[in-house]
C-alpha positions as CSV (number, residue, x, y, z in Angstrom):
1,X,71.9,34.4,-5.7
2,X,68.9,36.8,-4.8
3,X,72.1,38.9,-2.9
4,X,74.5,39.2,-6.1
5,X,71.2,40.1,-7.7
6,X,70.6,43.1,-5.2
7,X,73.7,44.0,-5.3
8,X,73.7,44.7,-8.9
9,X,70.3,46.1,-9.1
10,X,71.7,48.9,-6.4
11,X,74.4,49.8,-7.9
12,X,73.3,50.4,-11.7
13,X,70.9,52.9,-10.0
14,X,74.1,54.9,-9.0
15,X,75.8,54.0,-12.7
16,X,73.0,54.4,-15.0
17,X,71.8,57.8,-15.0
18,X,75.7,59.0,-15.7
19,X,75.7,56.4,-18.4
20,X,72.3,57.9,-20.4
21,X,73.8,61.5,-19.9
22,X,76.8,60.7,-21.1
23,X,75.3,58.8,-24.1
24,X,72.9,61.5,-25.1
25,X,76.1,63.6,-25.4
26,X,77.4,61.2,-27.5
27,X,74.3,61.5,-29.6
28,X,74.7,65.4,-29.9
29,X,78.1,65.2,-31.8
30,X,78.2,64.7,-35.5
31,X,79.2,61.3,-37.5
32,X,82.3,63.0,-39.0
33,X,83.2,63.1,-35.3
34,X,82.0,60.2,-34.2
35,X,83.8,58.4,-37.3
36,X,87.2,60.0,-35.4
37,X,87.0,57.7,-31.9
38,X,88.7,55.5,-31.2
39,X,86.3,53.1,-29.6
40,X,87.7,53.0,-26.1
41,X,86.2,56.2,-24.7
42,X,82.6,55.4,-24.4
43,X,81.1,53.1,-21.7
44,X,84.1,53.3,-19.2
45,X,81.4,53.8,-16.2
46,X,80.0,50.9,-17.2
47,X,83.3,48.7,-16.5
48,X,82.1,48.9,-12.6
49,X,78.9,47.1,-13.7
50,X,80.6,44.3,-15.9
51,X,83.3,44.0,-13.3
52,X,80.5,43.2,-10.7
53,X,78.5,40.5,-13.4
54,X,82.1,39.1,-13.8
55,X,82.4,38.3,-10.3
56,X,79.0,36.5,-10.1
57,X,79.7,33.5,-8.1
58,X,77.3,32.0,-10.6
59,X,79.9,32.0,-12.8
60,X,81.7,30.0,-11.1
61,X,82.0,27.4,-13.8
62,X,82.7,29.5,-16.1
63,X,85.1,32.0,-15.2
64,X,88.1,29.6,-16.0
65,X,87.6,31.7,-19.4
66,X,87.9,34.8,-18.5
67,X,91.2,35.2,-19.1
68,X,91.1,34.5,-22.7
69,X,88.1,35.9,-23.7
70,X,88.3,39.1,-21.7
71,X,84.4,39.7,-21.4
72,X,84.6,43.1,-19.0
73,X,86.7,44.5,-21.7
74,X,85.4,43.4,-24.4
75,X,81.9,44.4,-23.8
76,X,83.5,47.7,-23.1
77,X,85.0,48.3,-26.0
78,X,81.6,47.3,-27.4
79,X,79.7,49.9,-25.3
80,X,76.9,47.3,-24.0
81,X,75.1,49.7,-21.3
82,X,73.5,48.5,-18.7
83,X,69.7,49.7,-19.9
84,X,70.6,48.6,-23.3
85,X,69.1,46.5,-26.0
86,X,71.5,43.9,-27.0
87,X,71.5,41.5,-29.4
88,X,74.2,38.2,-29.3
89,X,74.4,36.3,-32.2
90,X,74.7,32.6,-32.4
91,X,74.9,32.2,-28.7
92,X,76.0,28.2,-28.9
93,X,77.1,27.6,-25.9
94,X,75.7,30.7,-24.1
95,X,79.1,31.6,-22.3
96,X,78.5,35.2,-23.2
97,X,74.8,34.7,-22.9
98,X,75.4,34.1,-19.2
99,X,77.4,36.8,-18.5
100,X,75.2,39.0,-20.9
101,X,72.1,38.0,-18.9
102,X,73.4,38.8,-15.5
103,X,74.7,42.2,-16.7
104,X,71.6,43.3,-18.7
105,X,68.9,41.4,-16.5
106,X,68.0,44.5,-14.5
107,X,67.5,47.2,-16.8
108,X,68.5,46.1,-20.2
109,X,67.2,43.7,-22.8
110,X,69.1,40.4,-24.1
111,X,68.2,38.8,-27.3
112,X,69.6,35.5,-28.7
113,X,70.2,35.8,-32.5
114,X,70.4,32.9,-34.3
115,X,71.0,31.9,-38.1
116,X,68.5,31.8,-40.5
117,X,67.9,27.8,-40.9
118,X,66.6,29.0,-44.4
119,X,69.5,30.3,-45.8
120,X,70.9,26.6,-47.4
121,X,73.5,26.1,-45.0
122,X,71.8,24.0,-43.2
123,X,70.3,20.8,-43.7
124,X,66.4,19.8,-42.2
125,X,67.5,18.7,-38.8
126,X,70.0,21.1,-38.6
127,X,67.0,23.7,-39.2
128,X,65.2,22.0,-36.4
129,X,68.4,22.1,-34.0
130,X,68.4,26.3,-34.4
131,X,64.5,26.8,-34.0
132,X,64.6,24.5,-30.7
133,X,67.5,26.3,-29.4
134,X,66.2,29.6,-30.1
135,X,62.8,28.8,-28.4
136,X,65.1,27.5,-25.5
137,X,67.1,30.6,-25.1
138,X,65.2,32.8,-22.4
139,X,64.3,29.7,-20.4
140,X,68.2,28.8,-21.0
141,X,69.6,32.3,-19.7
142,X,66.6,32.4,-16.9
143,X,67.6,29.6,-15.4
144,X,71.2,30.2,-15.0
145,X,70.5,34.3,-13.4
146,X,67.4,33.7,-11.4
147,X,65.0,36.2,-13.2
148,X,62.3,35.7,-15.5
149,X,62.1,34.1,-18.8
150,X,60.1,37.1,-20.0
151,X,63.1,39.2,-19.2
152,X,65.0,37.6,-22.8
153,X,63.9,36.7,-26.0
154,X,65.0,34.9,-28.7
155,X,64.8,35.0,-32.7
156,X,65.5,33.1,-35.8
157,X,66.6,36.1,-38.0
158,X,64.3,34.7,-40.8
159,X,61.5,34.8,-38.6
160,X,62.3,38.2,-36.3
161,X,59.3,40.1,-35.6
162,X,58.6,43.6,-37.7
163,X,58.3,45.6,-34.4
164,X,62.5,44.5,-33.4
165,X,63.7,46.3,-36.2
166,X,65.7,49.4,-35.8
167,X,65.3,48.4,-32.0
168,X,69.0,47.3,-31.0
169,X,71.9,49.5,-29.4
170,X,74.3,46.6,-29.9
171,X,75.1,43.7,-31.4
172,X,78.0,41.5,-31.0
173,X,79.2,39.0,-32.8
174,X,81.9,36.4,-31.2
175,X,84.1,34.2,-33.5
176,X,81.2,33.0,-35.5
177,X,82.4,35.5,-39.1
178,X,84.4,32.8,-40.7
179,X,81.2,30.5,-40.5
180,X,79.4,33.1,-42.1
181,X,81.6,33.6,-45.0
182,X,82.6,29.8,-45.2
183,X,78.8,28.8,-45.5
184,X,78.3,31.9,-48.2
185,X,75.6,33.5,-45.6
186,X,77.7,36.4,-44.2
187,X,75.5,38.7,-46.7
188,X,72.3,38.3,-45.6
189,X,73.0,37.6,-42.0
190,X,74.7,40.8,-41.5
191,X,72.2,42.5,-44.0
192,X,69.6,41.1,-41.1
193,X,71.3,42.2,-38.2
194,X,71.7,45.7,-39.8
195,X,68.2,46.2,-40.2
196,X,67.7,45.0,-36.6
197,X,70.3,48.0,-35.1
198,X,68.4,51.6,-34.7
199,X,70.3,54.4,-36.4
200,X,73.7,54.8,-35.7
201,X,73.5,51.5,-33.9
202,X,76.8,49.4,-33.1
203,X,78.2,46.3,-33.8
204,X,81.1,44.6,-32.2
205,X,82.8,41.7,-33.7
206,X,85.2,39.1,-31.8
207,X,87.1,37.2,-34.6
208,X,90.1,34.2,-34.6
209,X,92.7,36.3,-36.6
210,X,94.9,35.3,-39.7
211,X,98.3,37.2,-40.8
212,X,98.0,39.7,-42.8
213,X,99.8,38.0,-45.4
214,X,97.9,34.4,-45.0
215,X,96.7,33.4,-48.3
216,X,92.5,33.3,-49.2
217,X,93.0,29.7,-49.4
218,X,93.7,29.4,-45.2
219,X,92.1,32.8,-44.6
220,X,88.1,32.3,-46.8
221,X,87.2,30.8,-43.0
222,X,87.6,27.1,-43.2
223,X,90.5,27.3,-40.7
224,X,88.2,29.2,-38.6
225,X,90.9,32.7,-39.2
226,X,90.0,35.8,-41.6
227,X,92.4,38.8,-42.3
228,X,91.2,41.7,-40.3
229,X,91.1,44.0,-43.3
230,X,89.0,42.1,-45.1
231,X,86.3,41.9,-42.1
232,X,86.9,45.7,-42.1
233,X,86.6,45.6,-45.8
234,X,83.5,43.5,-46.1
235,X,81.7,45.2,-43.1
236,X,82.0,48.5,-45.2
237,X,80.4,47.4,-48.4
238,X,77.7,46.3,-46.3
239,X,77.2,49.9,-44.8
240,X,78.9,50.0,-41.2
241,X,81.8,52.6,-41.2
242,X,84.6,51.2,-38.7
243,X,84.8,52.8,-35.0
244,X,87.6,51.2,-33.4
245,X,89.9,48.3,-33.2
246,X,91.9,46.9,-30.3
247,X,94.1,44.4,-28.8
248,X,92.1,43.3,-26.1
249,X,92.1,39.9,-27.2
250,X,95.7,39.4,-29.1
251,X,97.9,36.4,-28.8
252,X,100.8,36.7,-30.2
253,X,102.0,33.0,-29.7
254,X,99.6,32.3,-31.7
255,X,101.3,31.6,-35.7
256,X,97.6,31.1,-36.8
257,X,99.2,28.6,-39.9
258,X,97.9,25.4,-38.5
259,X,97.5,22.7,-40.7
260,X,93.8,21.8,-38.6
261,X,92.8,25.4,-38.4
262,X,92.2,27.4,-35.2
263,X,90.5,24.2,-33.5
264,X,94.0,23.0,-33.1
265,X,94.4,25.4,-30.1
266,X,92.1,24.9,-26.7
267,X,89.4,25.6,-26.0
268,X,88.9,22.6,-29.0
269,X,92.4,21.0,-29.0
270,X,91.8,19.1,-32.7
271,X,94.5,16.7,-32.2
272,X,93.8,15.5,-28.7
273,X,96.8,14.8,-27.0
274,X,99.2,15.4,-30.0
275,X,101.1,18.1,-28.7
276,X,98.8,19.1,-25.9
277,X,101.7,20.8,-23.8
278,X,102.6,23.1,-27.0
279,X,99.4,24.2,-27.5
280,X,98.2,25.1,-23.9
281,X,101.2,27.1,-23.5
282,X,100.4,29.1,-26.7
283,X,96.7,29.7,-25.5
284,X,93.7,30.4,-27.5
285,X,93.6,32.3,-30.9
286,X,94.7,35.3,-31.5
287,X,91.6,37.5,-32.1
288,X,91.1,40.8,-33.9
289,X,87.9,43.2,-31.6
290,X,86.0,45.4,-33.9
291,X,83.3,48.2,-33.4
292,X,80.7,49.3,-36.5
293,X,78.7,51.7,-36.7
294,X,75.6,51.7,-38.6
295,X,75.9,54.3,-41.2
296,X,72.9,56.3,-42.7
């Protein structure tokens, strides 16, 4: 472990100084250009970094994922830098916490996000559940890369200190929007998160895709799939402009019309071992990846 942390810790100091120039010259460009990328040009000399996090033999347990989640990519396409602030929201099971941790340990900052327990969604003990896991987090992530608690931090987005806001590069946002919208919180969680990001701050959403055509009654977020325009849609009115899409994370074996939602495809597998053959071959979701930019 105290090897694979060396090893990373030596080779961001040959990857990071590139990195800031090449994000201060990112800076120096105007918003009507900026509002022109694509989404894929930025952070490509960070790829070496994630590829190196990636190949953790911590993660040995849970690599098996890799291939559907696509986390060197993703985070790519995001433009998590190594020295950056980063926010996760919802961690749950802390898959991307992990990798987040291992990648950002060094020289960057990882915060767990979690929802605000006072929002009505949630009843008392579910309330207690969020605060204990949030208060777990940097212990949690600690742990699992070797380095200090102190190195992570966690926060309830009711209860997020006055000092974090307008302190995060990124946040990202994996397959957790259609429990925003189903539980009628996506407003004021994103509303939080906004006034967490600095100024032209980004955030990258990972979302279980519906067709374009699926009607509001299979695509509100109760099957666990929303239309990508109206993510697109909804993250506008609630003052991001739209950066870049991709395919990263596209499956399109995926129908995304089943009767149990997208929980009838692994990792969940809803109906057991109904079908199990079928549905492993068809693989997890198919997912829409977004970037946002925080606009003025």
């Amino acid at each position: 472990m105290r090897r694979a942390l060396l090893t990373l810790s030596s080779l961001l100091g040959l990857v990071v100084a590139p990195l800031c120039a090449q994000a201060a010259g990112k800076e120096a460009v105007g918003r009507e250009t900026v509002r022109k990328e694509t989404g894929a040009e930025a952070c490509k000399g960070c790829e070496a970094l994630l590829e190196l996090a990636a190949a953790s033999p911590l993660r040995k347990d849970d690599r098996a994922r890799d291939a559907a989640r696509h986390p060197v990519e993703t985070l790519s396409f995001f433009r998590v830098g190594p020295q950056m602030k980063v926010g996760e929201y919802a961690p749950g099971g802390e898959w991307y916490s992990r990798f987040l941790g291992l990648y950002l340990g060094q020289q960057g900052h990882l915060v767990g996000l979690y929802f605000d327990p006072t929002s009505g969604a949630f009843k008392p003990e579910r309330q207690d559940g969020i605060r204990k896991a949030a208060a777990q987090y940097p212990a949690d992530v600690a742990r699992f890369t070797g380095l200090p608690a102190d190195k992570f931090a966690a926060y309830t987005l009711d209860v997020v200190p006055e000092a974090e806001k307008g302190t995060f590069d990124v946040i990202v946002i994996p397959r957790m929007m259609h429990n925003l919208l189903n539980w009628n919180i996506a407003d004021s969680e994103i509303k939080a998160m906004r006034g967490l990001l600095k100024p032209g701050g980004l955030v990258g959403i990972e979302q279980h895709r519906a067709r374009p055509d699926a009607p509001y009654s299979y695509s509100d977020g109760s099957k666990g799939y929303l239309r990508e325009a109206d993510v697109i849609r909804f993250m506008e009115v609630n003052g991001f402009d739209l950066v870049g899409q991709s395919e990263i994370s596209a499956n399109p074996k995926d129908t995304a019309n089943w009767p149990d939602g997208v929980w009838t495809l692994p990792p969940t597998l809803a109906l057991k071992e109904q079908d199990k053959a079928k549905y492993l071959a068809i693989g997890e979701s198919d997912r829409m990846t977004l970037l946002f930019r925080k606009r003025d």
